[in-house]
C-alpha positions as CSV (number, residue, x, y, z in Angstrom):
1,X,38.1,6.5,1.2
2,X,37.4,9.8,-0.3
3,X,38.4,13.2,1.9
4,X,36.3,15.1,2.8
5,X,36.0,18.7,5.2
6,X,36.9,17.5,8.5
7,X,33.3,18.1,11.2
8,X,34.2,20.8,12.9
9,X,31.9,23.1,15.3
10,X,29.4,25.3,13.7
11,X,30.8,28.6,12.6
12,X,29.2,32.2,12.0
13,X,26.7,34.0,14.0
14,X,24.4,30.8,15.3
15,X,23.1,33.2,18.7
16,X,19.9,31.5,19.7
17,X,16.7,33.6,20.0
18,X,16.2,33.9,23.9
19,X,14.5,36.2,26.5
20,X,11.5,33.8,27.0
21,X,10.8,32.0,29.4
22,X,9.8,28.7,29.1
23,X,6.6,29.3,32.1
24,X,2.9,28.1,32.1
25,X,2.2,31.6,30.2
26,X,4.6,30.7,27.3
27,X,2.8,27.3,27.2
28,X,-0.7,28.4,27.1
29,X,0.6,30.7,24.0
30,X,2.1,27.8,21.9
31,X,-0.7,25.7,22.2
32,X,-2.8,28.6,21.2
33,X,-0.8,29.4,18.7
34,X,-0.4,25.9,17.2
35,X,-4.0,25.6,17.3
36,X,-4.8,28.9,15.4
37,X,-2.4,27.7,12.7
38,X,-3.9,24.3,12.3
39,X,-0.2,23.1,13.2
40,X,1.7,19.8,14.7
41,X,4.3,20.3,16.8
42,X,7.3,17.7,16.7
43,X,10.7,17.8,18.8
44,X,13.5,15.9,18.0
45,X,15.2,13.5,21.2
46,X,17.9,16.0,20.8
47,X,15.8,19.4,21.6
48,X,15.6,21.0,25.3
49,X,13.4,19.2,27.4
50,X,11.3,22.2,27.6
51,X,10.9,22.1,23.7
52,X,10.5,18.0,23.9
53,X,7.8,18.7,26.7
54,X,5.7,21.1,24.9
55,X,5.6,19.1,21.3
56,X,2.8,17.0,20.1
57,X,5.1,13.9,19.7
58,X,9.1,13.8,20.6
59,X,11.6,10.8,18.9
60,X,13.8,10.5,15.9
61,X,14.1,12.1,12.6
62,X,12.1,9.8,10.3
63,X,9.4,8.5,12.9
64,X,9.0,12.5,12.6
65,X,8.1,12.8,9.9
66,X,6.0,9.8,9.2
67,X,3.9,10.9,11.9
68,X,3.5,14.6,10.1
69,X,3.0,12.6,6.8
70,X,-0.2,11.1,8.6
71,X,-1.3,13.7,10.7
72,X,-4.5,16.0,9.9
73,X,-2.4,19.1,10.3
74,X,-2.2,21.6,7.6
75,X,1.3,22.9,9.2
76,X,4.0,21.1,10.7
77,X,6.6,22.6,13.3
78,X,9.8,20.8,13.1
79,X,12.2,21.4,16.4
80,X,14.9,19.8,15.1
81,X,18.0,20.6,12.6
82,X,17.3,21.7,8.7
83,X,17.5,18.3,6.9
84,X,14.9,16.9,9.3
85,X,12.2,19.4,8.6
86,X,13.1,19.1,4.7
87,X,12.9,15.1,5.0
88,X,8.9,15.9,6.5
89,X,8.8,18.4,3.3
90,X,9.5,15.6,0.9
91,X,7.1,13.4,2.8
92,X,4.5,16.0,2.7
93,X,4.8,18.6,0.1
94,X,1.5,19.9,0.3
95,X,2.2,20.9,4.1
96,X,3.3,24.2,5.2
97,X,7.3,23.0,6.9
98,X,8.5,25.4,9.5
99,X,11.6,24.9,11.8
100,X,11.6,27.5,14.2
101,X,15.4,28.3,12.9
102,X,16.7,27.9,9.7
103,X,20.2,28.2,11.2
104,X,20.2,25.2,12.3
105,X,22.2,22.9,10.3
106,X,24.0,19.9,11.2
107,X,28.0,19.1,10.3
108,X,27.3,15.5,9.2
109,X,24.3,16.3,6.9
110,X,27.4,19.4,5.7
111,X,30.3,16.3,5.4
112,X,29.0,16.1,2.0
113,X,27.1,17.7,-1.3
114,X,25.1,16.7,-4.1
115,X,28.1,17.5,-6.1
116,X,30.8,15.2,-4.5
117,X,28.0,12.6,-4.3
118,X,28.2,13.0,-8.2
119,X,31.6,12.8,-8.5
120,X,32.2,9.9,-6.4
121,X,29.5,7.9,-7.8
122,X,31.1,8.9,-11.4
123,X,34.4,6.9,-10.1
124,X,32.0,3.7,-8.9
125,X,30.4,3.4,-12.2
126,X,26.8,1.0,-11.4
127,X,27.4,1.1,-7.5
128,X,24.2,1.2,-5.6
129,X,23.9,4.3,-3.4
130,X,23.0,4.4,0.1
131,X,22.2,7.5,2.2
132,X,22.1,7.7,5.8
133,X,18.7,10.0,6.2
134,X,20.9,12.4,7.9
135,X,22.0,14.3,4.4
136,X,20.1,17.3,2.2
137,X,17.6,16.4,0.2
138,X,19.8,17.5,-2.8
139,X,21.7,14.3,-1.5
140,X,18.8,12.2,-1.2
141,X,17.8,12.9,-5.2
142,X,21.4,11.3,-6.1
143,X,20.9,8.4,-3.4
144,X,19.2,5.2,-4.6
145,X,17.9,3.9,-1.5
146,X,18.2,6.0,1.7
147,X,18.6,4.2,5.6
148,X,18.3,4.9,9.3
149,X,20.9,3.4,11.9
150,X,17.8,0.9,12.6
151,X,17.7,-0.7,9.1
152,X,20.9,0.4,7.5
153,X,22.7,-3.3,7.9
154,X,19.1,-4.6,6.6
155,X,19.3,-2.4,3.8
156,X,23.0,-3.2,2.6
157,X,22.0,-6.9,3.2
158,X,18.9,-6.4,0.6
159,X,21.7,-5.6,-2.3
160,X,22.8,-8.2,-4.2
161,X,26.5,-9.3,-3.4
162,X,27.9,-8.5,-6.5
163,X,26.8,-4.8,-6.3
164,X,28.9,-2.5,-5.4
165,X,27.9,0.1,-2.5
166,X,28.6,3.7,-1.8
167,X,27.4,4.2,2.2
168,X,27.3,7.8,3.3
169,X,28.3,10.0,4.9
170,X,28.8,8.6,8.3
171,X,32.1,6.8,8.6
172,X,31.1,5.5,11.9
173,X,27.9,3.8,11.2
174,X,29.4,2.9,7.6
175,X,32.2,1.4,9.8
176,X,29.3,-1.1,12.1
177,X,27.9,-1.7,8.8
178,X,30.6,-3.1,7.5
179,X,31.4,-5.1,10.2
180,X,27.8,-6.6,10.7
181,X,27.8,-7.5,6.7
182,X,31.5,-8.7,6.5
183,X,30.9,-7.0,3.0
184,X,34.1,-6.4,0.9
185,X,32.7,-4.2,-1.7
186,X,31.1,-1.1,0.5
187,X,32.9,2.1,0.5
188,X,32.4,4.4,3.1
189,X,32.0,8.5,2.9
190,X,34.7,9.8,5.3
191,X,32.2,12.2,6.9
192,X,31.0,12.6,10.6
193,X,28.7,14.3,13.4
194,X,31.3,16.8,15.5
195,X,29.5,16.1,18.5
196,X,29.2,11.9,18.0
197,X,32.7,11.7,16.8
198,X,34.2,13.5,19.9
199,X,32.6,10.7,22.4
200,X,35.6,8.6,21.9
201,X,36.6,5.1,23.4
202,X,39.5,5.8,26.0
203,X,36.0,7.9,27.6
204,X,33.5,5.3,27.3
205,X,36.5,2.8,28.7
206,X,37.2,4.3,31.8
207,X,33.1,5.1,32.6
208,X,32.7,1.3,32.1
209,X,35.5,0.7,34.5
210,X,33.9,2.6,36.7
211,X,30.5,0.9,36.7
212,X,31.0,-2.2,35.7
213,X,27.5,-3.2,36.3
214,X,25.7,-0.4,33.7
215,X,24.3,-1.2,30.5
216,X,26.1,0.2,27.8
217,X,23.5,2.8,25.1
218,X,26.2,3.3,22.5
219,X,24.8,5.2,19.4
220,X,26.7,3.5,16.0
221,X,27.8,7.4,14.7
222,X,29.9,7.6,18.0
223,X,33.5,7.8,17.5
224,X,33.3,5.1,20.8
225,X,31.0,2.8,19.2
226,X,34.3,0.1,17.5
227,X,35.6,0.2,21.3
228,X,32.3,-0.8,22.8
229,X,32.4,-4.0,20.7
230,X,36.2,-4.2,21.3
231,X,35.6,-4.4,25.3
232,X,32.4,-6.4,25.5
233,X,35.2,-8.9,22.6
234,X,37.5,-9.0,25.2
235,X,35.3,-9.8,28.2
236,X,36.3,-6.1,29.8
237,X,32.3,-5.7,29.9
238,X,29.7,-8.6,29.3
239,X,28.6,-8.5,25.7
240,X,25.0,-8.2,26.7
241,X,25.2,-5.4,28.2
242,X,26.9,-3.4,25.3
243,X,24.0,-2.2,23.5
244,X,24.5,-0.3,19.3
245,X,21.3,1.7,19.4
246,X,19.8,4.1,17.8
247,X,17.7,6.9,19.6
248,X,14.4,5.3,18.9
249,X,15.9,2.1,20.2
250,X,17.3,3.3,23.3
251,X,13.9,4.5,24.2
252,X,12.5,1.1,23.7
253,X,15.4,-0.8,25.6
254,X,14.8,1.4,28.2
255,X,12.0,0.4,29.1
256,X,12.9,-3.1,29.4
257,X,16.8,-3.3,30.4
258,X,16.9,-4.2,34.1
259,X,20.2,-2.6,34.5
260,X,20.0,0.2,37.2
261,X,22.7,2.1,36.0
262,X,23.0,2.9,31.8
263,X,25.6,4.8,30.2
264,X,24.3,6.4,27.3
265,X,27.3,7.4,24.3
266,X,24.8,9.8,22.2
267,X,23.9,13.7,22.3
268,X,22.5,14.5,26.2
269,X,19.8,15.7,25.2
270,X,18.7,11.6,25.0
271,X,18.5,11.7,28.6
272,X,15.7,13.4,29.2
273,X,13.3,10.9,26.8
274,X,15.0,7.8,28.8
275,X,14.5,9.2,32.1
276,X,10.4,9.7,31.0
277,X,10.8,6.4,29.7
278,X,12.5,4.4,32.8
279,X,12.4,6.8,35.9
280,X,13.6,4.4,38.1
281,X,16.9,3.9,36.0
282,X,19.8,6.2,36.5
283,X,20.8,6.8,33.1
284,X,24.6,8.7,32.6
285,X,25.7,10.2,29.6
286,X,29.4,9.1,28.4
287,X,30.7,12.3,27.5
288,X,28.5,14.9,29.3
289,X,29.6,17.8,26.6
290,X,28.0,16.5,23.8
291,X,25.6,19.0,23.6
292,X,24.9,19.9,19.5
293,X,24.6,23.5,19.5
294,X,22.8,23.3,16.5
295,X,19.6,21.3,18.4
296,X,20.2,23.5,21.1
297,X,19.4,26.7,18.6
298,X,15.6,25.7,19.0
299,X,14.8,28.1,22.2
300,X,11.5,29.2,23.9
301,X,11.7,32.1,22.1
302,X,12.4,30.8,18.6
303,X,9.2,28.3,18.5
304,X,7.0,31.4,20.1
305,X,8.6,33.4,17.0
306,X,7.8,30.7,14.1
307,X,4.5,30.1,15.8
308,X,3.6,33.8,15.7
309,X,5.2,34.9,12.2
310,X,5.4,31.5,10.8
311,X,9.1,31.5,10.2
312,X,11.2,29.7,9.3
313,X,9.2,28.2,5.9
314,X,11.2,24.8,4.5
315,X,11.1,24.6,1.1
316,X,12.5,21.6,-1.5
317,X,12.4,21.7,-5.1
318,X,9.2,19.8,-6.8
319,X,11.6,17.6,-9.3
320,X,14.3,17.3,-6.0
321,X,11.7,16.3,-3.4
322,X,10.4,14.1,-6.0
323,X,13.5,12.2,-6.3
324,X,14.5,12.5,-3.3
325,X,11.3,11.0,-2.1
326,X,11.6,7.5,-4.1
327,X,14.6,6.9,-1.8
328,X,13.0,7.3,1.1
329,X,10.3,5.1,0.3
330,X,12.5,2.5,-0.2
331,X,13.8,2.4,3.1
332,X,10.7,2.4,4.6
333,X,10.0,-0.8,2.8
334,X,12.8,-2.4,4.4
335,X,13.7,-3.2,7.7
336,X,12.7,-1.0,10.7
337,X,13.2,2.4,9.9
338,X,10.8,4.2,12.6
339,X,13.6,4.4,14.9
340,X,15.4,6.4,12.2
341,X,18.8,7.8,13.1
């Protein structure tokens, strides 16, 4: 396994814009503003529930920006983190992109760089490449067929067996991958969300012990997510009620699990989508620090700000976007990549 830069918490000045609050009078100016600039408004599962309450559609990633690929809108508002409003730049390059804070990045997308990718696949000579669509589009351009945590054991499936594969950069959804395939010839990028990789299995143990009766929502880039399978193995919770998700698919099993009690191993800011979805459930997060302060950077203020000034502008190189855009497209063609990461 190549090493890599450990995820660690975001560093440098990352203050969120604030001093607005989020009231019927801040309302009534987004929707005016978004109006006057002919714009769609999307928020990621991840945002503040008062930035996932005001957008035009709230989910994952690449059901994102598929929806902003087919929407009328001239201008597309991304609440989310930078490689997400750059994926709905590749998917729509004649669209204005903003995210209402260019600051916010994300450590996984960070864990590696268009360079290393290049390096690695120079020591793997013919290996087919496959990118997690949480990485830069710089990444994407070197990736030969990119995948959400929905399709990504479809995708590894569709390679021929002989083929070599390079699966990146998340070592814990590289890890369920692995397992689902039993393939002996995928390597995994040693990289990592800092917020997924700190819900860890000792803390998902002893909230199953606790409730023995709750569903189990266990997102496959959790640190937690091996230990899930390991108890529901060894009958310490029933296997059906150990659940590898990813955010789009925790919505939709939320809507049908008849569990009354789910504990849900994924950012927190999940909860608030599953408690529109299923009201009646009470859903628990596992680790209730996992709060990315990168989502979190999207404020009030800061979508008032890009709305008014139209900052922050995304913008991808023509010949990157271009290659990086083949990749995505062949995701799309396989599996089930709306629920994308």
């Amino acid at each position: 396994m190549p090493v890599t830069a450990a995820a660690a918490e975001p560093a440098g000045d990352l203050t969120p814009y604030g001093g607005v609050e989020a009231d019927s009078a801040w309302r009534d100016e987004v929707r005016r503003l978004a109006g006057e600039r002919d714009a769609v408004l999307l928020a990621h599962n991840y945002q503040l529930p008062e930035i996932q309450d005001i957008a035009d559609h709230t989910g994952d990633s690449l059901a994102l920006s598929r929806i902003a690929a087919e929407s009328d809108a001239s201008t597309i508002v991304f609440c989310g983190v930078h490689f997400m409003a750059e994926t709905a730049k590749i998917l729509s390059p004649h669209k204005t992109v903003l995210i209402p804070d260019a600051r916010a990045g994300c450590s996984l997308a960070d864990s590696i760089d268009a360079a290393q990718l290049r390096a690695w696949k120079a020591e793997h000579p013919g290996a087919v490449v496959v990118s997690y669509v949480n990485t830069t589009a710089e990444v994407k351009a070197e990736t030969d067929i990119c995948c959400t945590s929905s399709n990504a054991v479809d995708v590894v499936a569709s390679i021929p067996a002989d083929r070599e594969v390079l699966f990146l950069p998340d070592q814990f959804l590289g890890a369920h991958v692995k397992r689902e395939t039993g393939r002996d010839n995928l390597h995994v990028w040693a990289g990592e969300c800092h917020v997924h990789a700190g819900i860890n299995g000792p803390e998902l143990a002893a909230r199953a012990a606790a409730d023995p009766d709750a569903d189990l929502f266990v997102h496959p880039e959790c640190g937690c997510a091996t230990s899930a399978l390991y108890l529901a193995g060894e009958g310490v919770v029933p296997a059906d009620q150990v659940k590898i998700l990813s955010t789009g698919d925790m919505v939709t099993e939320a809507r049908s699990t008849r569990a009354r009690t789910v504990l849900v191993a994924t950012e927190v800011g999940m909860l608030h989508q599953l408690r529109r979805a299923a009201p009646e459930v009470d859903f628990r997060a596992v680790n209730d620090r996992a709060s990315c302060r990168y989502m979190k950077m999207i404020t009030p203020a800061a979508l008032l700000r890009s709305l008014r000034e139209g900052a922050d502008e995304v913008h991808v190189d023509p010949a990157v976007a271009e290659r990086a855009r083949g990749a995505v497209r062949r995701m799309i063609e396989i599996g089930k990549p709306g629920s994308g990461e």
